[in-house]
C-alpha positions as CSV (number, residue, x, y, z in Angstrom):
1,X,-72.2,23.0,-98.6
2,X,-70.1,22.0,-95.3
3,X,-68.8,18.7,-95.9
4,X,-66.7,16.9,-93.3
5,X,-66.6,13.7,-93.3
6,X,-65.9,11.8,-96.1
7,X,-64.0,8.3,-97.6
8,X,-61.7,8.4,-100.4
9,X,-59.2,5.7,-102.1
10,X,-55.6,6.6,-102.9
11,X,-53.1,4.7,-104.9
12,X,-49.5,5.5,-105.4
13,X,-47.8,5.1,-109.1
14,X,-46.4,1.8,-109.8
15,X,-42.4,1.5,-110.3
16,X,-41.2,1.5,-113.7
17,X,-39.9,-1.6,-115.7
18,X,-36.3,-2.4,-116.1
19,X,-35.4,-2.2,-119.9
20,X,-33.9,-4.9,-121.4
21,X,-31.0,-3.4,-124.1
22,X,-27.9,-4.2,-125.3
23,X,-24.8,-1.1,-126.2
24,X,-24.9,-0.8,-130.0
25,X,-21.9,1.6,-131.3
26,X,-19.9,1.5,-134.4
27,X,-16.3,0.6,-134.1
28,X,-17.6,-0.8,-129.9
29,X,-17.2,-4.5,-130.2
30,X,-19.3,-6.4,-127.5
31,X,-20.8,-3.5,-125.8
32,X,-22.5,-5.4,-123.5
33,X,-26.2,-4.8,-121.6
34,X,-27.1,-1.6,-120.6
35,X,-31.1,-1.4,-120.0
36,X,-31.5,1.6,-117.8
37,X,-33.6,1.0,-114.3
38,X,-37.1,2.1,-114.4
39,X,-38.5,5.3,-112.3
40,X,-40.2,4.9,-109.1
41,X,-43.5,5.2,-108.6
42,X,-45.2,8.9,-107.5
43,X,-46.5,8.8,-104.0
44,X,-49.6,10.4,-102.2
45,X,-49.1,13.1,-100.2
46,X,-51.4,14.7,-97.7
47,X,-50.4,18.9,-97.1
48,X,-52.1,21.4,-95.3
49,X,-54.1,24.3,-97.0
50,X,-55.5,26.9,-94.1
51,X,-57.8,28.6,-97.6
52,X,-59.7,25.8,-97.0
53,X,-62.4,25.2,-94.3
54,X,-64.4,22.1,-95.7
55,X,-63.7,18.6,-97.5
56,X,-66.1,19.5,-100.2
57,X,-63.6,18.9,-102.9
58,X,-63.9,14.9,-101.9
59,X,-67.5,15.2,-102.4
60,X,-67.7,14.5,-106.1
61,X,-64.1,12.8,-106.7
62,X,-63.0,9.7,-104.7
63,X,-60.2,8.0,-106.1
64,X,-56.7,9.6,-106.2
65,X,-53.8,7.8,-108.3
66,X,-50.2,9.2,-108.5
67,X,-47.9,9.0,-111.8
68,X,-46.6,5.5,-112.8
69,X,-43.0,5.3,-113.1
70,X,-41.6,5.5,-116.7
71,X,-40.0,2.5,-118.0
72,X,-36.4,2.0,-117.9
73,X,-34.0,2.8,-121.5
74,X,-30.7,1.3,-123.1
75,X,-28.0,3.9,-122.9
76,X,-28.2,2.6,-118.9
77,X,-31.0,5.6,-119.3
78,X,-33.2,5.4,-116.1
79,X,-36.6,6.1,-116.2
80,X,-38.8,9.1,-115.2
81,X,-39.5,9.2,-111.4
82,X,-43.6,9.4,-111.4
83,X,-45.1,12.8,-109.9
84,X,-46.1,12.9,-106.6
85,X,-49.6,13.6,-106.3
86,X,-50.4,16.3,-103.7
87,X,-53.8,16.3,-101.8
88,X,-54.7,19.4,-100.2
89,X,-56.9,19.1,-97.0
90,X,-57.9,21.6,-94.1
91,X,-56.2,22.0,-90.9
92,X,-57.2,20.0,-88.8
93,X,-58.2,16.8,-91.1
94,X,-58.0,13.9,-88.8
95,X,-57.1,10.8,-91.6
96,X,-58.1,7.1,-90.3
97,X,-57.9,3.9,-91.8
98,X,-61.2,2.9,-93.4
99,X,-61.0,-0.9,-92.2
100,X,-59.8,0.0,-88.4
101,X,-60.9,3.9,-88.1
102,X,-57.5,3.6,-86.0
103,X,-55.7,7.3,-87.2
104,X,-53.1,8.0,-89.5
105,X,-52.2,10.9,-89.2
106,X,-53.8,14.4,-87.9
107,X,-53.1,17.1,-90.0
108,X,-52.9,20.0,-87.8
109,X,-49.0,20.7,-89.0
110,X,-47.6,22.5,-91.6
111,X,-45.4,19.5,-92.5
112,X,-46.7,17.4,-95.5
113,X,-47.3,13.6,-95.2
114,X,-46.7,10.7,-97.0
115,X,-50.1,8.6,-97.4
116,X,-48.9,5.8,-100.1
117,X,-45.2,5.2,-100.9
118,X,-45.0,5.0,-104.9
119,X,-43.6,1.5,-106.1
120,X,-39.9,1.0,-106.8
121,X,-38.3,0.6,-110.7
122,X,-37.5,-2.6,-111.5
123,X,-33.4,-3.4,-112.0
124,X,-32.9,-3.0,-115.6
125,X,-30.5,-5.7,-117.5
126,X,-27.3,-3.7,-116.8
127,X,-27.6,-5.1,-112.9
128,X,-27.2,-8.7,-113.7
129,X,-24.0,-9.1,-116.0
130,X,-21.4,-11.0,-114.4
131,X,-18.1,-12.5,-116.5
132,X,-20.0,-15.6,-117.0
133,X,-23.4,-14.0,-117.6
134,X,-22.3,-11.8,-119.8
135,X,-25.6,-11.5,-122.1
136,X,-28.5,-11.6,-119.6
137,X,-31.4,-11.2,-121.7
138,X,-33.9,-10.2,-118.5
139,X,-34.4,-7.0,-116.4
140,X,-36.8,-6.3,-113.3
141,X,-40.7,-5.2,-113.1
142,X,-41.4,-2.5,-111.2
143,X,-43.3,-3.0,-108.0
144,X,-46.7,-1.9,-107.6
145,X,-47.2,1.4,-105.1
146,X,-49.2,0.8,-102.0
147,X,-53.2,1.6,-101.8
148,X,-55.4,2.8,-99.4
149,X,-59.2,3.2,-98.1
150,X,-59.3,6.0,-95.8
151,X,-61.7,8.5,-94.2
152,X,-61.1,11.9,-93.5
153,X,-62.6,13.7,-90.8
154,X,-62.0,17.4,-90.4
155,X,-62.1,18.4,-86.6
156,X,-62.1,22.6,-86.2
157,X,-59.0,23.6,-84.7
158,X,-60.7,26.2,-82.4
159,X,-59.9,27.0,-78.7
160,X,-63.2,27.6,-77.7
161,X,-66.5,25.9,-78.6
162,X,-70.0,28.0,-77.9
163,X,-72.5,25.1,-76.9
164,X,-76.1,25.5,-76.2
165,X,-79.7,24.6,-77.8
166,X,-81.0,26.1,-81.2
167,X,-81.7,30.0,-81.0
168,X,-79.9,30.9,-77.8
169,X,-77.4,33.3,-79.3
170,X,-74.1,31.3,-79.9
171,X,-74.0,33.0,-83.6
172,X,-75.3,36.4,-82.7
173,X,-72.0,36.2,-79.8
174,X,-69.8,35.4,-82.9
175,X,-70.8,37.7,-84.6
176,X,-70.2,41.2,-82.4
177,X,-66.9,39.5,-81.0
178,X,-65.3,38.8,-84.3
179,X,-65.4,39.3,-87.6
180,X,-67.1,36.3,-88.8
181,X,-70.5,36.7,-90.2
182,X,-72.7,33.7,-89.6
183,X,-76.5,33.7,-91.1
184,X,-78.7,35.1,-87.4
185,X,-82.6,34.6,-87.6
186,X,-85.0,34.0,-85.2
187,X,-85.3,30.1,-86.0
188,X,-84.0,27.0,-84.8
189,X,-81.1,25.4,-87.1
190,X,-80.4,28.8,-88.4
191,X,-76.3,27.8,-88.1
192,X,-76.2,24.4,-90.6
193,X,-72.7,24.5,-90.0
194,X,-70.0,25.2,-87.7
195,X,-68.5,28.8,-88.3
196,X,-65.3,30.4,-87.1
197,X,-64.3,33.5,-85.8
198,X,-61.1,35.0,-84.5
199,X,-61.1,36.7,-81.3
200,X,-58.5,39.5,-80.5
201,X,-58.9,40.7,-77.3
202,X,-55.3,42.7,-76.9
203,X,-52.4,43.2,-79.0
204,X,-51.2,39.9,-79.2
205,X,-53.7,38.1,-77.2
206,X,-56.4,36.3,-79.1
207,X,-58.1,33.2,-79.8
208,X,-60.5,31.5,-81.8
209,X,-64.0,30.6,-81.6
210,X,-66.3,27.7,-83.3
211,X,-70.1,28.8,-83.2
212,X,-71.2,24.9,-83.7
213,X,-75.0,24.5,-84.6
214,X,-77.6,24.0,-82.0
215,X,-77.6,20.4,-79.7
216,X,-80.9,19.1,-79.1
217,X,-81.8,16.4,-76.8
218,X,-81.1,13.4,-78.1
219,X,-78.1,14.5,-80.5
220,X,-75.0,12.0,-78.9
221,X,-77.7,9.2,-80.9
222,X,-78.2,10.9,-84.2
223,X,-81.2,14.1,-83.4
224,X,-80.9,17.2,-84.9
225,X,-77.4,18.8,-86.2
226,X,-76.0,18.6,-83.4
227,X,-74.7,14.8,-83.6
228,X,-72.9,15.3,-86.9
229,X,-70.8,18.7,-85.7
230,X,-70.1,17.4,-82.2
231,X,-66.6,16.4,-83.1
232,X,-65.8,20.0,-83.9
233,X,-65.2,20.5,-80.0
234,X,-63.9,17.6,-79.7
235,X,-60.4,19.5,-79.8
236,X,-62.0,22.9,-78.2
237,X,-59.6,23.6,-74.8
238,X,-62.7,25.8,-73.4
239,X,-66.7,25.2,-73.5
240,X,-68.8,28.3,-73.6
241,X,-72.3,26.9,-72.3
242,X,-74.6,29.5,-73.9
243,X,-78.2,29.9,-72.3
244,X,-81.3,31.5,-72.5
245,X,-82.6,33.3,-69.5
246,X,-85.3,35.1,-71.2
247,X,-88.5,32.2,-71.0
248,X,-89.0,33.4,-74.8
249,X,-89.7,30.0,-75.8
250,X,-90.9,28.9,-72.3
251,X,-87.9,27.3,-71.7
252,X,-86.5,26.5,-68.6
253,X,-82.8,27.4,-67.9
254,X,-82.0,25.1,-65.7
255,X,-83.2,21.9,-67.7
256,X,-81.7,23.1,-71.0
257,X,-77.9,23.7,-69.0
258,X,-78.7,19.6,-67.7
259,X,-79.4,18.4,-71.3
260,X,-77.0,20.0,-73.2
261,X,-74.6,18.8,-70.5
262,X,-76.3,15.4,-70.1
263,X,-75.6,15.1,-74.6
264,X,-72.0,16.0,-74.1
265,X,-71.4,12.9,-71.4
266,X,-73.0,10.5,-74.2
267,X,-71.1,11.5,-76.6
268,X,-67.9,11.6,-75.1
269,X,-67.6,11.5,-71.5
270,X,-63.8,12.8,-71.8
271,X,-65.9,16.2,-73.3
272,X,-68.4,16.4,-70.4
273,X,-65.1,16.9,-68.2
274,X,-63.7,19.9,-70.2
275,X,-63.4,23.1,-68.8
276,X,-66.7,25.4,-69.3
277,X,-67.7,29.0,-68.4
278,X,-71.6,29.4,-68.5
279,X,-73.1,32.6,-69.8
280,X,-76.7,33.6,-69.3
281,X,-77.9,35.4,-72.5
282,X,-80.5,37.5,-73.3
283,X,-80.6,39.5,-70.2
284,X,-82.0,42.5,-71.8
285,X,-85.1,40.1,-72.7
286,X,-86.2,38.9,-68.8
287,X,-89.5,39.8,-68.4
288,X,-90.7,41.2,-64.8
289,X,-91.0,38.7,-62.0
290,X,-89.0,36.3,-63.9
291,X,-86.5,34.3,-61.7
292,X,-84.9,32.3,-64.1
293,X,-81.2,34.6,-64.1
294,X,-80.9,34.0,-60.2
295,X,-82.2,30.5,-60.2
296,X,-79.4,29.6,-62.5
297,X,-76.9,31.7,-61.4
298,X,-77.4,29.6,-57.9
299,X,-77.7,26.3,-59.5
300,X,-74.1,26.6,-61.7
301,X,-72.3,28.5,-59.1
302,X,-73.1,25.5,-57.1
303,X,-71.6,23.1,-59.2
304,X,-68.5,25.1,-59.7
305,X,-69.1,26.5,-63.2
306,X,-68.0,30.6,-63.9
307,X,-71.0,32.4,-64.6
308,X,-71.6,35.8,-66.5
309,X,-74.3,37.2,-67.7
310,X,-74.7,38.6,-71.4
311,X,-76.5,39.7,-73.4
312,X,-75.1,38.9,-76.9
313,X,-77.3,41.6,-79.3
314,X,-76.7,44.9,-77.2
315,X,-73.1,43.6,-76.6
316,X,-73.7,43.5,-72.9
317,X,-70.7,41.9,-71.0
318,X,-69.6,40.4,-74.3
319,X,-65.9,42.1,-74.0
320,X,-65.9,40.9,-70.3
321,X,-66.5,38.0,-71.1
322,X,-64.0,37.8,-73.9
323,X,-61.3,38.5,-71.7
324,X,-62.2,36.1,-69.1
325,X,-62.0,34.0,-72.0
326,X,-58.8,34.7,-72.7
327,X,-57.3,34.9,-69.3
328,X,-59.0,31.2,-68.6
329,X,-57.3,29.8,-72.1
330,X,-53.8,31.1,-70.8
331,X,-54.0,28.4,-68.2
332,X,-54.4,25.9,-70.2
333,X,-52.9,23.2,-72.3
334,X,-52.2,23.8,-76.3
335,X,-55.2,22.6,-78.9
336,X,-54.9,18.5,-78.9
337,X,-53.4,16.5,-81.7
338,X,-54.2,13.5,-81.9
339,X,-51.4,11.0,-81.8
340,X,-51.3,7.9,-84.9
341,X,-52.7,5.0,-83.7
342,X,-52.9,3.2,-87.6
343,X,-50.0,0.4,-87.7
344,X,-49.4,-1.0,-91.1
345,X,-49.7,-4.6,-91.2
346,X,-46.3,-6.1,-92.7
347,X,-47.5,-8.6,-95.8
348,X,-47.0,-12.0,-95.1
349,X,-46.0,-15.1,-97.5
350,X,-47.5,-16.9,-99.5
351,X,-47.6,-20.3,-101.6
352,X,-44.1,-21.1,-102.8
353,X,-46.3,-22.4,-106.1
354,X,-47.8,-19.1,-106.7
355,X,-44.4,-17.7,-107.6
356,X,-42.4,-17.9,-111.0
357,X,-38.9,-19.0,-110.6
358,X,-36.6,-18.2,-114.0
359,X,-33.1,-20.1,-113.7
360,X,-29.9,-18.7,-115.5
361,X,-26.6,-20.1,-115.3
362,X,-26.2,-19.1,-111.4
363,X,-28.8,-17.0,-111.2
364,X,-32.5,-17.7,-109.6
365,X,-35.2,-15.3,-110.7
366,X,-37.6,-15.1,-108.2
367,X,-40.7,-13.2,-109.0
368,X,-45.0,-13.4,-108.2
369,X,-47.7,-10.8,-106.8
370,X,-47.4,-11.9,-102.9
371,X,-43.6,-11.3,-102.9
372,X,-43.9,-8.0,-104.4
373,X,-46.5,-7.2,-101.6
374,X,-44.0,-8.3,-99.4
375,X,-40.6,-6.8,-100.5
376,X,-42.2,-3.3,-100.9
377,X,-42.7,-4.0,-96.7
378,X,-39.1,-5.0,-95.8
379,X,-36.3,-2.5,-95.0
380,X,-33.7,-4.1,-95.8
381,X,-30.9,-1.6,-93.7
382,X,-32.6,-3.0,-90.9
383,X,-31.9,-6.4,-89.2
384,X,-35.1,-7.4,-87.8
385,X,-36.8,-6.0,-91.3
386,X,-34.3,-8.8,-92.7
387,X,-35.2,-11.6,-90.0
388,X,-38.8,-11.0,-90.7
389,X,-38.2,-11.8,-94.7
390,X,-35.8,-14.9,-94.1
391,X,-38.4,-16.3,-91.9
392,X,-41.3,-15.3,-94.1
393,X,-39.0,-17.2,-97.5
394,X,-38.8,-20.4,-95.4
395,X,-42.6,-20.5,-94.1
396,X,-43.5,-19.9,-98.0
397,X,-41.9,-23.0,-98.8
398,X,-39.3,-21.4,-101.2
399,X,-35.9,-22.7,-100.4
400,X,-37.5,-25.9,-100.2
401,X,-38.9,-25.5,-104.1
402,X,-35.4,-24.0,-105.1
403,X,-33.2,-27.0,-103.4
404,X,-35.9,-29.3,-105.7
405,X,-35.4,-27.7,-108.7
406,X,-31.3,-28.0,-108.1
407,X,-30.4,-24.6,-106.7
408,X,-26.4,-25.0,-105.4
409,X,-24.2,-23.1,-102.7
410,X,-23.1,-19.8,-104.4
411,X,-25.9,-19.2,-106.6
412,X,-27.4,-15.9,-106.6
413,X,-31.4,-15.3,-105.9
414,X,-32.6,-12.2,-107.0
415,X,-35.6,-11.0,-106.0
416,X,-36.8,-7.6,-107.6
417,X,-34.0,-5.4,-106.6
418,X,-32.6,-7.6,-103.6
419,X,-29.8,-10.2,-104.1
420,X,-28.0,-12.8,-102.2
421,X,-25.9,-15.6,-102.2
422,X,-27.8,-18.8,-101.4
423,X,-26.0,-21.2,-98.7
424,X,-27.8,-24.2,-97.4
């Protein structure tokens, strides 16, 4: 079954605990604390795989975790960095954000990519000791690894895209111009599903071709196939507008060219304006007295639209056309990738009430859910990363709750694994 479009959740491992321990050696007076850190978290990680052609693995299975962190252990021993968890998609697996459909990332690379950034291990006990904190009978939770709803949406990474209504000969073209073998019968819907094909024209010069299943009128609103396979030419540099010539199904040329066209502009108008060569098939099938070939010949010509004539199952003009084709492609842009549009939205404070604040000697403990959300946002090497999080502590309310609780100049805050020195 062709799937290609579906919605999956992904969750990165969680950081690992700091260990709480304490150096116990014969003959070692006072050893002192050495809880190891704990592991981060395994992230997600999105990677190419060209064996596959469909998301049908996502089909049955929708929620991806990575490996937790291991915990932190005395001996300063830190703990086991969580596996990454690799998801293998096809080229050309467009992934969007599930709330926004703004894109990700378009996987149409051989580089891997980072979905969901595992959580970092919590500061075991070893971190805080201090020559008057000399016993510090706390460590650090890990933080939790970020989560996502998203939708994948494969897109065909093909050059060209064969267009046309049900039964005109898009697959049977496929077919005798590449190796591909797509099911041919005399019956509408015979493609369910796009097919590719590589076409080598030279040494060195080929391309490759997406046979998508037959547009009907009425497909850019949901008839027939056509409306769910559209998007596989969405990236097509080249539209080859198959049609039938031969009145077999008392068709007439001319209106079938203006409603496949008419489906493209309400689909995407962007599509309508993509370059297309027209090829009139089934020339071997016009019956005497027919007119059809020369009446569209005229009418395409007019509009500016190459036009050859085929015939597709005695392989009539097919390698002509295969090179014009190819000739027409070298002129060209490259396949389009789509650029990220998906901004992550920083997390933002919270109630100053919500959190748990452990005092120690000098030393402020600050800990809750919202302020793990948003330390796992802040990059703390970069300034403005840091502005955000000052500004984001004070609209909280948190200095404010320290100062009440009797929080002095000097004393240390420590917030997962980030310190500093309060000041007033």
């Amino acid at each position: 079954m062709f799937i290609d479009k579906v919605k999956i959740t992904v969750k990165a491992g969680n950081g690992g605990n700091g260990a709480v321990a304490f150096h116990r050696e014969k003959y070692v007076a006072a050893g002192g604390p050495d809880g190891g850190d704990g592991g981060k978290g395994g992230n997600i990680v999105l990677r190419v795989n060209d064996n596959l052609s469909t998301l049908m693995d996502f089909r049955y299975k929708r929620k991806y975790a990575a490996a937790l962190g291991q915990d932190g252990q005395g001996a300063r021993c830190s703990g086991k960095r969580g596996e990454d968890l690799v998801i293998q998609v096809p080229r050309g697996t467009v992934v969007r954000d599930a709330a926004t459909n703004e894109i990700i990332k378009d996987m149409s690379d051989d580089a891997d990519f980072i979905l969901c950034k595992g959580g970092r291990g919590g500061w075991g006990n070893k971190h805080f000791a201090t020559p008057t904190r000399q016993v510090p009978r706390f460590a650090k939770a890990g933080l939790p690894g970020e989560e996502h709803e998203v939708v994948l949406e494969l897109k065909l990474l093909a050059d060209v895209g064969l267009v046309g209504f049900p039964n005109v000969g898009k697959s049977t073209l496929l077919s005798v111009t590449s190796n591909a073998r797509p099911k041919i019968a005399n019956y509408h819907f015979t493609t369910l599903y796009p097919n590719l094909g590589v076409i080598y024209v030279d040494e060195g010069v080929s391309f490759v071709m997406a046979d998508i299943p037959g547009i009907i009128e009425g497909a850019a609103e949901g008839a027939g196939l056509g409306h769910d396979f559209l998007r596989h030419i969405d990236r097509c540099r080249l539209l080859v507008h198959i049609v039938d010539v031969s009145g077999s199904e008392d068709r007439d040329p001319i209106e079938d060219f203006e409603k496949i066209n008419a489906e493209l502009r309400d689909y995407s108008p962007e599509l309508a304006e993509r370059p297309m060569i027209v090829a009139a098939n089934k020339c071997d099938l016009i019956p005497e007295g027919s007119d059809n070939l020369e009446r569209l010949r005229a009418y395409v010509t007019e509009r500016g639209y190459p036009f050859y004539e085929i015939s597709a199952a005695t392989t009539q003009g097919t390698k002509q056309l295969m090179r014009v084709i190819a000739g027409r492609l070298r002129e060209l842009p490259p396949v389009t990738v789509y650029e990220p549009e998906y901004v992550k939205p920083l997390a933002e404070a919270g109630e100053a009430d919500a959190l748990s604040i452990e005092h120690m000697d000098d030393l402020w403990v600050v800990s809750g859910k919202w302020m793990q959300q948003l330390i796992a946002d802040i990059n703390f090497a970069d300034y403005e990363s840091r502005m955000y999080f000052d500004r984001q502590l004070r609209k909280s309310g948190l200095f404010d709750r320290l100062e009440e609780m009797g929080i002095e100049d000097g004393d240390t805050v420590s917030i997962y694994d980030f310190e500093f020195e309060y000041e007033r």
